[in-house]
KEVEXZA-259301 format. One record per residue: residue in one letter; x, y, z of N, C-alpha, C, CB in turn. Coordinates in steps of 0.1 Angstrom, whole numbers, plus 5000, padded with zeros to 4 digits. Glycine has a CB too. Example, Ala and Ser with C-alpha at 12.3 -4.5 7.8 and 13.67 -1.06 7.14 Angstrom:
2
A513249435078512349555078513249675078511349555090
S512849785071513749895071512950005079514149945057
This chain:
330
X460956692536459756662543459356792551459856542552
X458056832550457756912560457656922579456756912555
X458357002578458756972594457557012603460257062600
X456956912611455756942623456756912636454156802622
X456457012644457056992660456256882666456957132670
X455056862661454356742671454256652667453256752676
X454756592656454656452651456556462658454056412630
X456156322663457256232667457956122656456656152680
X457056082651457355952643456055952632457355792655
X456955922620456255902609456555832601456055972604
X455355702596455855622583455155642574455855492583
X456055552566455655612553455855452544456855782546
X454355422541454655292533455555212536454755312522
X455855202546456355042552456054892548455955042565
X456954872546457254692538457754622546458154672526
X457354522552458154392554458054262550458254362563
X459054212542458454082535459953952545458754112509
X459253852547460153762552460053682536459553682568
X461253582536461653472524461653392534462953472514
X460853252525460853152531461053002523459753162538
X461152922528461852802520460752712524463552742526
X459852622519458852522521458652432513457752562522
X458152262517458352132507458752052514459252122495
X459551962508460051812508461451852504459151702498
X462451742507463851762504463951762487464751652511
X463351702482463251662465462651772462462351532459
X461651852464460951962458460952072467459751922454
X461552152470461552272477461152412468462952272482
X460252472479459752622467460452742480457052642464
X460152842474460752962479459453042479462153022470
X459253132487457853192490458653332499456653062501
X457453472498457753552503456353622515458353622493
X456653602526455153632536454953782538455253572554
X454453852532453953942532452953992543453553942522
X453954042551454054062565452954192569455654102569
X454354272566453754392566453454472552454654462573
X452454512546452554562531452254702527451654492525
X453054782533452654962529451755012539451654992513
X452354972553451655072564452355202562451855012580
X450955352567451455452567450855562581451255482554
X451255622591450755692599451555772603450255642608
X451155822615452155922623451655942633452456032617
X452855942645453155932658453056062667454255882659
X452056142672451856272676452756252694449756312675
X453556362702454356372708453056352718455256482706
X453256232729452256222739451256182741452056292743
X450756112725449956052725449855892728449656082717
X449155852727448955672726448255662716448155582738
X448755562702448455542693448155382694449455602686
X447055312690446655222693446255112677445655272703
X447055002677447254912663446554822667448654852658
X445154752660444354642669444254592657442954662678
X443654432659443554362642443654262650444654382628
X443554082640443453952645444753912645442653862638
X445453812646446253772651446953732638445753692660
X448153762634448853732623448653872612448453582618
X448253972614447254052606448854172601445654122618
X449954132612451154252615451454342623451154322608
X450354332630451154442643452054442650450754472653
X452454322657454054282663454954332651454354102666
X455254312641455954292629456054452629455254192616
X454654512622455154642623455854732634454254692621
X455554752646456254732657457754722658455754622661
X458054622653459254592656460054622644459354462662
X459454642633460554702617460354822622460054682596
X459454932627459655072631460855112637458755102638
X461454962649462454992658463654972650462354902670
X463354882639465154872632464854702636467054992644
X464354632645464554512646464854402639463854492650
X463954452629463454402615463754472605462154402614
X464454462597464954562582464054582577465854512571
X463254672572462254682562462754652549461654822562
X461554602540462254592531462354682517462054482531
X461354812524461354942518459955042528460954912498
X459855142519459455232533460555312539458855132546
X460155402548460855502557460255552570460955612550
X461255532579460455562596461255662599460455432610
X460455802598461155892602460755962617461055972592
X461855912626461955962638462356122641462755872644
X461856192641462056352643462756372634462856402656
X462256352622462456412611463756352605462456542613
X464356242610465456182603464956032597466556162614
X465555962587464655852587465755752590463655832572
X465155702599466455592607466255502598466255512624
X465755452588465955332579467355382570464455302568
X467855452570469055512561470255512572468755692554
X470255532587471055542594472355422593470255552605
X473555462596474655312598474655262612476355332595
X474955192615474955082627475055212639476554932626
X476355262638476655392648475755482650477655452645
X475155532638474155632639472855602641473955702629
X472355482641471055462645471155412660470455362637
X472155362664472155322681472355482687473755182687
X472955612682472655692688471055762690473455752686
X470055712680468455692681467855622686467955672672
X468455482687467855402695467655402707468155302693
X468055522715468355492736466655552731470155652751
X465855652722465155752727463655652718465755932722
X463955462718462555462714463255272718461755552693
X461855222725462155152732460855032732462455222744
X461054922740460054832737459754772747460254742727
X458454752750457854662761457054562755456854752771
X457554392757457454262747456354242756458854132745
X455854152751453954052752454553972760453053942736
X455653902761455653792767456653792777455653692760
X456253852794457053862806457853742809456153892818
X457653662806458653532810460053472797457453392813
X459753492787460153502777461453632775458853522771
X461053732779462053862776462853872786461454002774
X463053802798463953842809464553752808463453862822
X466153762810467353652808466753592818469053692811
X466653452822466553382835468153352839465453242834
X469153412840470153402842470953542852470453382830
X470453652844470653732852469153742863470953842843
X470453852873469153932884468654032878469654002901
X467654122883466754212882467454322880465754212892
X468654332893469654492889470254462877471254532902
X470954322876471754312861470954332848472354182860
X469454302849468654322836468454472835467054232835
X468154532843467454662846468854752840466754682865
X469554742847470954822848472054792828472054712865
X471654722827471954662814471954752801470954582813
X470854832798470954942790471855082795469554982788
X472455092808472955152812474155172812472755162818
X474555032811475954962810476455002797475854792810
X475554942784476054962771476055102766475154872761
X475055192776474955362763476055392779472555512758
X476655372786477655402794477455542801478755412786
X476055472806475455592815475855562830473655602814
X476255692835476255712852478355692852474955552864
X478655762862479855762862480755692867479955842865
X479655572880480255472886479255382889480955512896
X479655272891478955152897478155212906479855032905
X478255262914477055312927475855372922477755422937
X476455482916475455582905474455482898476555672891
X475055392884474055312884473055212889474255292881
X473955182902473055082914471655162920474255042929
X471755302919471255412928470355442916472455532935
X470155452902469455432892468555302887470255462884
X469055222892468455082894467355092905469754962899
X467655112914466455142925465355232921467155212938
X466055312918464755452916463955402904465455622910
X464755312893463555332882462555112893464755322855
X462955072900462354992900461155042909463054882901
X461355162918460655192923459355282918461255212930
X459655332909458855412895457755262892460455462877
X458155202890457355062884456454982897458654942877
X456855042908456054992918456554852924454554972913
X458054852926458254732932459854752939458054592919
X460054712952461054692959462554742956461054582960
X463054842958464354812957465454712958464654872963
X464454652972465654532976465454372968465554492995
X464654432958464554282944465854252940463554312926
X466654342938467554372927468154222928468554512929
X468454192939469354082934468353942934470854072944
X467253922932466153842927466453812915464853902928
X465653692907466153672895464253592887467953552898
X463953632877463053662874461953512875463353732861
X462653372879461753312885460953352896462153232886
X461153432904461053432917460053582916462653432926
X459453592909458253702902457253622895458853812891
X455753712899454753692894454453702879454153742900
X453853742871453653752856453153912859452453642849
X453053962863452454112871454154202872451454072892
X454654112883455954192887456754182872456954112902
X457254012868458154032855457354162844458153842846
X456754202845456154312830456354422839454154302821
X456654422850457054562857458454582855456754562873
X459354482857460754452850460854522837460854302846
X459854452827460454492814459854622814459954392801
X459154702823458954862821460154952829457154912827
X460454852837461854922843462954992833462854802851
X463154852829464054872817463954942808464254792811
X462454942799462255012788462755142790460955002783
X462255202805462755342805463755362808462255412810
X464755282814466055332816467355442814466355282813
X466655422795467755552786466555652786468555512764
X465655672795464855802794464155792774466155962798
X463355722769463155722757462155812757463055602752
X461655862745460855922739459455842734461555982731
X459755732727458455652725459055502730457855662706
X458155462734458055302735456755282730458155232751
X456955132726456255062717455854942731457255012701
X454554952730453954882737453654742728452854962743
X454154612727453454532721452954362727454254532710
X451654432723450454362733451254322750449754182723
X451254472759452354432769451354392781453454572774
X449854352777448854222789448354172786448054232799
X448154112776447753972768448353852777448553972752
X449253872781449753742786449453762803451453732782
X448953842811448453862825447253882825449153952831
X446753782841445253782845445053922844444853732859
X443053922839442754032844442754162853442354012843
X442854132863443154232874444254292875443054182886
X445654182868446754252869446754342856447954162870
X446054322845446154402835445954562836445254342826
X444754572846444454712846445554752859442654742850
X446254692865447254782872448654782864447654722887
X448854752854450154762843449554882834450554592832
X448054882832447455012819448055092834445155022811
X447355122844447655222851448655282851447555212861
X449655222857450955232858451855312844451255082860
X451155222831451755272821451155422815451655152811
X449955482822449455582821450155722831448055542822
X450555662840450955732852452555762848450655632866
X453155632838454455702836454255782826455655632833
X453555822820453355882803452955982810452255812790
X452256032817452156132824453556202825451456092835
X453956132836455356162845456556222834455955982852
X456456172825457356152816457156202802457456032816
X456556212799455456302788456056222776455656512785
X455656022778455955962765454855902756456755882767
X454955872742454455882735454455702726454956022728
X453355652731453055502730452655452717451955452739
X453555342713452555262699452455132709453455222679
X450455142711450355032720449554922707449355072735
X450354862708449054682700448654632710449854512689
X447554602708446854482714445654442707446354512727
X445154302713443654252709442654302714443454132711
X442754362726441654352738441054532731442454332759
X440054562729439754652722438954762733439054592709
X438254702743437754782753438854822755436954732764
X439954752760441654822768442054942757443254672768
X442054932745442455012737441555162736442554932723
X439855122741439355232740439855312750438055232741
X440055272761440255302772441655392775440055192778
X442855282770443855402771444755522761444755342777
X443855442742444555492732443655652728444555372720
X444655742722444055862721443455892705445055962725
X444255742693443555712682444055582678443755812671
X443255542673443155382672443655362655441255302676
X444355262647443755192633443655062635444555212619
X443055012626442754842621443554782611441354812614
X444454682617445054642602444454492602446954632601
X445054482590444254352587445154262572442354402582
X445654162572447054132563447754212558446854052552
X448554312569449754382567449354482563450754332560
X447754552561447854702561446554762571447654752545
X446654892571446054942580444655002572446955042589
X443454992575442354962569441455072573441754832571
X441855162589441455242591441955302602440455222589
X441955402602442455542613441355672618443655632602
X441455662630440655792636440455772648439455832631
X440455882652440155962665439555862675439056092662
X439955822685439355742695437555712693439655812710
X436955832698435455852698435155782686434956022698
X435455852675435155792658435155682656436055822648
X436855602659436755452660435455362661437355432669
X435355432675434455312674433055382677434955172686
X432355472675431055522674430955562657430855672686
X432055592650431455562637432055472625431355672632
X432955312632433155292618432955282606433255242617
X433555302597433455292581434155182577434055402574
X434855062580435754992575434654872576437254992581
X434554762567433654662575433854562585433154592569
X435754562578436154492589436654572601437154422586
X436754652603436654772619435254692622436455012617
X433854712616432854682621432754562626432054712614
X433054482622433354322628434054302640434154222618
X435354362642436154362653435254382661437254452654
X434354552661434154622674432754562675434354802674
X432354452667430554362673431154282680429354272661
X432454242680432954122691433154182701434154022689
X433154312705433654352718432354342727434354492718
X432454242739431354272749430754372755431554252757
X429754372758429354522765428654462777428354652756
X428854532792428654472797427154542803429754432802
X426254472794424454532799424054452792423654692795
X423154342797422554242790421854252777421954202797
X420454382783419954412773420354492761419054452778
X421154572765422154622753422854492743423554712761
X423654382748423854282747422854202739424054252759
X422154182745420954122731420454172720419754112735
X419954262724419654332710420854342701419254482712
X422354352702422754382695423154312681423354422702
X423254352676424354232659425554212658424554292643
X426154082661427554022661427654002644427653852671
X428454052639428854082624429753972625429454232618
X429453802618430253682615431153712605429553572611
X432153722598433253702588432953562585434853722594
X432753562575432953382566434353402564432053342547
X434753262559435653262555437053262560435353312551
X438153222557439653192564439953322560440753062559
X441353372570442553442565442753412553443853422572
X443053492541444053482531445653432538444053632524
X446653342530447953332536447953472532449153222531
X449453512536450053652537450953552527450653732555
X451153442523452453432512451853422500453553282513
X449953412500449253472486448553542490448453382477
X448753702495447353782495446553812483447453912501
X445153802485444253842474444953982465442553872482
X444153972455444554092446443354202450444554042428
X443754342446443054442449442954422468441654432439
X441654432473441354532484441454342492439454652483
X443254382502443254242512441654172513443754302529
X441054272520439554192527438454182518438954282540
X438454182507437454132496436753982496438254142484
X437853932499437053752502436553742515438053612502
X436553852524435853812535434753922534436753802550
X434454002527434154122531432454102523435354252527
X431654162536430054102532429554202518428754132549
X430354362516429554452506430554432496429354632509
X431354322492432754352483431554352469434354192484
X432354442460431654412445432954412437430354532437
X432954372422433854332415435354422412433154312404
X435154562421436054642416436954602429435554802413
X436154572437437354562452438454442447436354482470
X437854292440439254252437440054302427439354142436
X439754452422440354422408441654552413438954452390
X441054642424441454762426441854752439440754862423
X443254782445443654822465443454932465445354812474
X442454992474441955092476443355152485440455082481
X443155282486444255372493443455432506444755502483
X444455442515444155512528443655642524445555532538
X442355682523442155842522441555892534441255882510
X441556012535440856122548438956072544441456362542
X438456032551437156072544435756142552436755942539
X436456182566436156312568437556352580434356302575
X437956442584438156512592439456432603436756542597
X440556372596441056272608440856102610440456342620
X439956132600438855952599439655952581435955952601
X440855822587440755772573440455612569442155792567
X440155592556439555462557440355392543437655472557
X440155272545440755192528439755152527441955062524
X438555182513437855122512436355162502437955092525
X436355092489435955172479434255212483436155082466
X433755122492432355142495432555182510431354992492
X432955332518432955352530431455342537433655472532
X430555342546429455362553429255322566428555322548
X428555442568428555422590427155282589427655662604
């Protein structure tokens, strides 16, 4: 592979297929969900890279087979130029301290068993960082205070937190082993508005601090203008389009990019009125039968007969703007 100093992370046609078992006890079928299906990008050092799409579409999924969570079930994620999908158990946990995860759901990801020092301190424990109990207690403080909350929590235990503080938790932690990328996935979806924009802050202020390099998913697409530096659209397990923040969304080419970004509010009435909300007919395809040729053909308002017959490929089609998609137009 050609070696770039500023790409961090790169895939390459990524697969994830789950098997599944469905029926009645007399008749049972076997089925495979086609999760993720030949995602491909790359992760520039310090950027925020931003995965938006509807809900079931793969971004959690991708996400989390990038980390190893999930086995792929072909593809290659090459982290600084190694591809950790080849790594053994030992050699990928020495990759793993430097790429990390911040989960959607604050109540959900914190033991309610342990306290706040024992969750936080936890990654420290296992990569057998700091030389003594104190050292790590004294690393426990500092990173909770990095996150904007109390030293003297530590021995608090994650009922006894808001939905604001618990996602300050799970950013405690994420940075702990000092990582290189974390994977943001959808990490304020689940918190009121107001708290949302002091967790983007926060998570901008460590990336700063820290000079790290985000795969953020989310739904909320204003949030994504706002803190990602290039955005794509996936849509049943592939990514449909890529580019440059500005581009995204002042010139889509995908139709379904164009649909997403007519649901996003703007907040001026008369802009607001005038504008065209672009409806999608039609259901999801399952992901355990996607259409043939181009995923979004049954929903897609310009499809003509070659889109089901042909999956179009991710190409460049100007300058950094890539698109899937046999009929592109702004």
């Amino acid at each position: 592979m050609a070696n770039d100093e500023n790409i961090l992370l790169r895939v390459e046609n990524l697969v994830k297929h789950f098997s599944v078992t469905y029926g009645n006890l007399l008749k049972r079928q076997r089925g495979v969900i086609h999760a993720v299906d030949g995602v491909s990008f790359e992760l520039h050092k310090g950027e925020t890279f931003g995965l938006v799409g509807e809900s079931g579409c793969g971004k959690s999924t991708t996400g989390r087979t990038l980390l190893q969570l999930y086995k792929p079930t072909s593809g290659s994620v090459y982290f600084q130029d190694i591809d950790i999908t080849k790594l053994k158990r030992e050699e990928l946990r020495s990759v793993r301290r430097k790429m990390q995860m911040i989960f959607q759901d604050p109540y959900a990801c914190l033991n309610p068993r342990m306290t706040v020092g024992e969750i936080v301190s936890d990654p420290l424990w296992v990569y057998n960082e700091g030389s003594s109990r104190k050292e790590i207690e004294e690393e426990v403080r500092h990173l909770l205070e990095l996150v904007q909350l109390s030293p003297s929590m530590v021995s608090r235990y994650p009922h006894e937190f808001s939905g604001g503080q618990r996602q300050r938790i799970g950013v405690a932690r994420a940075l702990a082993l000092q990582p290189e990328l974390v994977v943001c996935d959808e990490p304020i979806s689940a918190l009121d508005v107001s708290i949302q924009a002091q967790i983007v802050n926060l998570l901008e202020d460590l990336q700063q601090q820290f000079d790290l390099t985000y795969l953020f998913i989310a739904h909320d697409l204003s949030m994504v203008r706002h803190i990602c530096d290039r955005v794509a659209s996936m849509y049943l397990g592939v990514i449909v389009e890529l580019a440059d923040r500005n581009e995204f969304y002042h010139h889509p080419l995908h139709p379904y990019t164009k649909a997403l970004l007519s649901a996003v509010p703007i907040p001026d009435p008369f802009v607001e009125e005038k504008r065209r909300r672009i409806i999608l007919e039609g259901e999801v395809p399952s992901p355990m039968n996607p259409p043939s040729g181009c995923q979004f053909h049954t929903r897609c308002p310009i499809a003509q007969k070659i889109c089901g017959e042909v999956r179009p490929k991710l190409v460049e089609h100007a300058s950094g703007h890539f698109v899937a998609c046999h009929f592109p137009s702004d």
